[in-house]
C-alpha positions in Angstrom: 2.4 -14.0 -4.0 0.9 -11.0 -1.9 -0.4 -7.8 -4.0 0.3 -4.5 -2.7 -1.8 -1.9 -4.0 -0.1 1.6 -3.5 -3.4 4.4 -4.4 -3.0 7.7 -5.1 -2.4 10.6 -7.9 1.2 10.0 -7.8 2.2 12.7 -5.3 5.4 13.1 -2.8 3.5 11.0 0.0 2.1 8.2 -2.6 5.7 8.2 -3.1 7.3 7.8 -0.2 4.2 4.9 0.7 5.1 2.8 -2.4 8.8 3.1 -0.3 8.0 1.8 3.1 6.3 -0.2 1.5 8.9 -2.2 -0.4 11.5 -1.9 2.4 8.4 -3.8 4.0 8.5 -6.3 1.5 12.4 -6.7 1.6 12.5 -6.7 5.2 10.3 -10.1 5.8 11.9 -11.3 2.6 8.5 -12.5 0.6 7.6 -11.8 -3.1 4.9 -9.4 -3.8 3.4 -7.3 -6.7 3.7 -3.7 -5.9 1.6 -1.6 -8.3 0.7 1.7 -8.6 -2.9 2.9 -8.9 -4.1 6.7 -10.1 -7.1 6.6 -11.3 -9.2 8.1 -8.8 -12.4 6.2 -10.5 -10.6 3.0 -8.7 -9.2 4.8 -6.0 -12.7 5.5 -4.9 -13.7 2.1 -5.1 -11.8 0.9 -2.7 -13.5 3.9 -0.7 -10.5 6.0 0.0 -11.3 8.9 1.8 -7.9 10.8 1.7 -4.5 9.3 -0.3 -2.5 8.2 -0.5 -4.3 4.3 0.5 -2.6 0.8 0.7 -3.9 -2.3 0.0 -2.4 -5.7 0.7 -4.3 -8.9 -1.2 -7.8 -6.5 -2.1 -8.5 -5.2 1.8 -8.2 -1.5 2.5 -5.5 -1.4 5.3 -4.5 2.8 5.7 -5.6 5.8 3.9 -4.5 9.3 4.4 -0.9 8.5 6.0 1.6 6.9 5.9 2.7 3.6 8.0 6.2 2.7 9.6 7.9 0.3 7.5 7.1 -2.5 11.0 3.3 -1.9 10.5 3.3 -2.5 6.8 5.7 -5.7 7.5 2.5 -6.9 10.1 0.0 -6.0 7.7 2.0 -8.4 5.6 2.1 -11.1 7.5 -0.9 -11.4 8.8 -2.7 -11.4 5.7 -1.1 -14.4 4.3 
């Protein structure tokens, strides 16, 4: 199963990330753990500059924006 790792303090754009980011997810049809981080203590460790930050299977892939729906869905698959 992939982990996706939504990071940041819970605002509109964390948000809308976690979003894409399961219309991602439903899109190529695969299971994956979606989960929320906020503490910024672990948010920093994965050395997040700006939120909100996604992480697929522990590697950083975006901070400070957020990806199309398609990107996330590559991300994805190449990371499996």
């Amino acid at each position: 199963m992939i982990t996706i790792k939504v990071l940041g303090p819970g605002c509109a754009n964390c948000r809308k990330l976690e979003e894409v980011a399961r219309q991602a997810v439903t899109s190529l049809g695969v299971e994956a753990d979606i989960v929320k981080i906020t503490d910024m203590a672990t948010i920093i460790d994965y050395d997040v500059i700006q939120t909100p930050g996604l992480v697929i299977n522990e590697k950083l892939v975006s901070s400070g924006r957020i990806p199309a729906a398609a990107t996330i869905a590559e991300w994805i698959r190449t990371s499996s």
